[in-house]
C-alpha positions in Angstrom: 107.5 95.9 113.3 108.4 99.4 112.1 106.0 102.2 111.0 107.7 105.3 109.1 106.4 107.8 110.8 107.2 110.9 108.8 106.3 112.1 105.2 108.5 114.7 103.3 106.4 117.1 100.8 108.6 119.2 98.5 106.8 121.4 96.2 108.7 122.6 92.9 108.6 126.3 92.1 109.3 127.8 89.1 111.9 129.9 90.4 115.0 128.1 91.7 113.3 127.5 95.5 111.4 124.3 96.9 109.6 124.3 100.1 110.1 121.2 102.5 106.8 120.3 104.6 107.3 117.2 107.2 104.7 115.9 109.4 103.9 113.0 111.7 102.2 109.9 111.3 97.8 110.5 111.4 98.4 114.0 111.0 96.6 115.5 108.1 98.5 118.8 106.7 97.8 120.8 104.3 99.9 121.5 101.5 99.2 125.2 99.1 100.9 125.4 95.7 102.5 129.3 94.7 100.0 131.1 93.7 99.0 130.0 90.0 97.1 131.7 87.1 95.1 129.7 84.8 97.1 127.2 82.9 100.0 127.7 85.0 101.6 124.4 86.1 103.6 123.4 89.2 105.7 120.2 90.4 104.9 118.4 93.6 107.9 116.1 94.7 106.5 113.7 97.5 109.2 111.3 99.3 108.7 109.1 102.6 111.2 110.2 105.3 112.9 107.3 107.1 112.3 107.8 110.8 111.3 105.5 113.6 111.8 101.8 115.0 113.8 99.5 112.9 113.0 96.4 112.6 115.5 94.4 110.0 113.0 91.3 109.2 111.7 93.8 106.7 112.9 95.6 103.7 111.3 98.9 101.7 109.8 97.9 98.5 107.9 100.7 97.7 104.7 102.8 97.8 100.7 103.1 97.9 99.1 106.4 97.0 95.7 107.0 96.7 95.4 110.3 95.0 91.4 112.0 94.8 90.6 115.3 92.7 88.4 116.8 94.8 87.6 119.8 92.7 88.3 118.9 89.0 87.1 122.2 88.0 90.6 123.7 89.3 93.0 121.1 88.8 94.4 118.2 86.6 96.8 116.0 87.3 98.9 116.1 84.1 101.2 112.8 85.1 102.2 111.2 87.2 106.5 110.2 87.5 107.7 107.7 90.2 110.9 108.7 91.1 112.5 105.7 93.5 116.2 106.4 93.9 116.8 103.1 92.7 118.7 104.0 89.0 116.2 103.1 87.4 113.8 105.7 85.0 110.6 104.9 85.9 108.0 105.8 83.3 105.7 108.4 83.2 102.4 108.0 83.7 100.1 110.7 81.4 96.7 111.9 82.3 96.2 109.4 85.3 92.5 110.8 85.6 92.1 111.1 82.0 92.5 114.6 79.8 92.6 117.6 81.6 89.1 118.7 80.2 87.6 115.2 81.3 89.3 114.7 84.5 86.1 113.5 87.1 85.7 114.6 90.5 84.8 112.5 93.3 87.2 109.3 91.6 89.7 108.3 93.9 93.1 106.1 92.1 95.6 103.9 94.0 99.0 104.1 92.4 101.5 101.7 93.4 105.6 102.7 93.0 107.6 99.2 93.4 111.5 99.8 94.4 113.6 97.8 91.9 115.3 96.4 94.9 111.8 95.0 95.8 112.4 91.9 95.1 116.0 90.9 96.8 114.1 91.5 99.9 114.0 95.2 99.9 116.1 97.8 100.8 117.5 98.7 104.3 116.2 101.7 106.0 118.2 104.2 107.1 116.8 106.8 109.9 117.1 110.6 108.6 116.7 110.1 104.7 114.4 111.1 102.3 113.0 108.5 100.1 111.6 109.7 96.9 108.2 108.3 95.9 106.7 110.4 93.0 106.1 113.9 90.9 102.9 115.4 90.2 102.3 117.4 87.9 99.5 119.7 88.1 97.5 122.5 86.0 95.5 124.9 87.4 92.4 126.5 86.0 89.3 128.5 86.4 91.5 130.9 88.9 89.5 132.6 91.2 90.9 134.2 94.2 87.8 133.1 96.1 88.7 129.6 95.9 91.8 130.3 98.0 92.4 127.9 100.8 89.9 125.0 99.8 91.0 121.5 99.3 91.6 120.4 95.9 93.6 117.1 96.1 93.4 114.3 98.8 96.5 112.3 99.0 97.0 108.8 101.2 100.3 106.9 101.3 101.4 103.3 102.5 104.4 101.9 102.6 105.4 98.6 101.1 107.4 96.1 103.3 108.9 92.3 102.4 109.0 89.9 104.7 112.6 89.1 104.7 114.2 85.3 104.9 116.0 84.2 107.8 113.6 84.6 111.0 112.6 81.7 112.7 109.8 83.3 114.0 108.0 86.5 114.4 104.9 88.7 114.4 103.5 91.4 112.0 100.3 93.6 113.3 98.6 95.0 111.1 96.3 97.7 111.2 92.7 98.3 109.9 93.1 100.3 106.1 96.4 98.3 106.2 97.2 95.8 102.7 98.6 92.1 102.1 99.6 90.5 98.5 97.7 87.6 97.7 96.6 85.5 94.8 93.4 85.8 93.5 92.2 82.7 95.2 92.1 84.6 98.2 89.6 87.3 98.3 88.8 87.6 102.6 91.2 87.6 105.0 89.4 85.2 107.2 91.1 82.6 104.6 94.1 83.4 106.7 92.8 82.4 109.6 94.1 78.8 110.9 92.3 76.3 113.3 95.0 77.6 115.9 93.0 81.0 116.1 96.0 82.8 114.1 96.3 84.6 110.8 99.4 82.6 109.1 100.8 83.9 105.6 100.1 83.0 102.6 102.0 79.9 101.2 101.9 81.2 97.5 104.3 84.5 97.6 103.5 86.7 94.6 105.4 89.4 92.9 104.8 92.4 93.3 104.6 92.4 89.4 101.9 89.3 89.4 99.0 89.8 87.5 97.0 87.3 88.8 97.8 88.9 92.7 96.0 91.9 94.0 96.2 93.7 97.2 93.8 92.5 100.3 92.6 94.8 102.4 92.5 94.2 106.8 89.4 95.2 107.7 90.3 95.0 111.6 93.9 94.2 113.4 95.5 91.4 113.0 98.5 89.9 114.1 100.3 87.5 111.3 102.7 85.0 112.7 105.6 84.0 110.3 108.3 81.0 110.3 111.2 80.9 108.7 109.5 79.2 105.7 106.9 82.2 105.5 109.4 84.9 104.0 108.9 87.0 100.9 105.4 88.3 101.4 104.3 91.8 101.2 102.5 94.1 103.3 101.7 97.6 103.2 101.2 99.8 106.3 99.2 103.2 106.0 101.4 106.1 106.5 99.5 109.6 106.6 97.3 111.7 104.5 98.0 114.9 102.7 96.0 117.6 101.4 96.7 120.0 98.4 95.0 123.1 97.9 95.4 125.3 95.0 96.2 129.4 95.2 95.0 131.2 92.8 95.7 134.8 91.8 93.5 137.1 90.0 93.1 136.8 86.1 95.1 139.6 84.0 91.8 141.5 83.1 90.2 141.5 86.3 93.9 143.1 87.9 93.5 145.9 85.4 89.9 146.4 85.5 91.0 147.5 89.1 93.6 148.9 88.3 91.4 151.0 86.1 88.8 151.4 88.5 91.2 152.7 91.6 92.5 155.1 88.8 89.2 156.3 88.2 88.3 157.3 91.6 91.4 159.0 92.3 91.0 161.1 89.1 87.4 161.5 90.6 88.8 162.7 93.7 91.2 165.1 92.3 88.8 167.0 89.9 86.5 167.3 93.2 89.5 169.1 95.1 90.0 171.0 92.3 86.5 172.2 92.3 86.4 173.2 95.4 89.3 174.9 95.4 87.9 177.0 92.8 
């Protein structure tokens, strides 16, 4: 099966620049906004970049991201805008953690971004592109200098994959902290689990739009084998996790109380030399 391995992190500036961070698969990085006074705002454009081993019995449908305010007290997440490049305008999602005065730390939210093409099996993969999940938009506040280089945000991302028709047979591995779709008749994933000492799909295939479905978590590996009659499932693979810290820089009356202060003690020094050149 085929694991992206690399995650594209573009930050949005203010001024007509964007920084591009890429990192491997299990590699935490750490991603620092400009620096920000308090109510500033900035744009973080996050896309998947298509690298590694192709393997066509599945398409891309989409995205996982858990998102966790870690500090609340210098961030909000203002909204939240999936931006597939499927042609479709995806809606923006407003105050995902509630208003920026009640945003709660400690609360971690999985957001789920489904490709339009999702449900004709996915869309092909193509090694060396960019493949836009979602914007965040954030607010800073409380700015304090001090606070420089913390971790604000904790970000985890999955990638959605259909099971495409047209393969006799096959296998899918999963990983623990990997995800299947299933009904809500099935709530373990030793339900799975056939007499023949295999994990076998589920017969009823959900969309990804079902209500009554949710997503099932593998709480160990497993291997799934699939017939040709087994097709259109989902599964989600963990990708990476991100970090976002926010800079700060120092408020406008603290900057010219020392201003004011470093003026004082040269006009200090100057009477001295005057003084004593007297």
């Amino acid at each position: 099966m085929m694991r992206v391995r690399w995650l594209t992190v573009v930050i949005g500036l203010a001024v007509a620049m964007a920084a591009t961070t890429a990192f491997g698969q299990g590699v935490v990085t750490d991603i620092k906004t400009r620096p920000m006074a308090d109510s500033d705002t900035t744009t973080i454009d996050l896309a998947i970049h298509m690298e590694g081993d192709v393997n066509w019995n599945y398409g891309w449908a989409g995205a996982r991201v858990q998102i966790h305010i870690l500090d609340a007290t210098e961030v909000d997440v203002d909204g939240i805008t999936p931006t597939l490049s499927d042609g479709v305008q995806h809606p923006t999602i407003p105050d995902p953690f509630g208003p920026r005065s009640a945003n709660s730390e400690s609360v971690a939210k999985m957001f789920t971004v489904v490709h339009s093409g999702a449900w004709a099996s996915g869309i092909d993969i193509t090694g060396s592109v960019n493949q836009p999940v979602m914007d965040l938009d954030l607010h800073a506040k409380n700015t304090d200098p001090a606070n420089n280089s913390d971790v604000d945000i904790t970000l985890k991302f999955w990638n959605i994959w259909h099971v495409r028709q047209g393969y006799s047979s096959d296998t899918v591995s999963l990983e623990p902290s990997d995800y299947i779709w299933v009904t809500s008749n099935i709530q373990d994933i030793e339900q799975l689990h056939t007499a023949q000492s295999e994990y076998r799909w589920p017969y009823e295939k959900p969309r990804l739009d079902d209500p009554a479905a949710h997503w099932l978590h593998v709480p160990f590996p497993v291997i799934f084998h699939q017939t040709a009659s087994q097709y259109s499932n989902y599964f989600a693979t963990f990708l990476n996790t991100a970090t976002i810290g926010i800079e700060h820089v120092p408020e406008p009356t603290g900057a010219f109380l020392m201003i004011g202060g470093i003026g004082a003690l040269a006009m200090c020094r100057r009477s001295r030399r005057r003084r004593l050149a007297s």
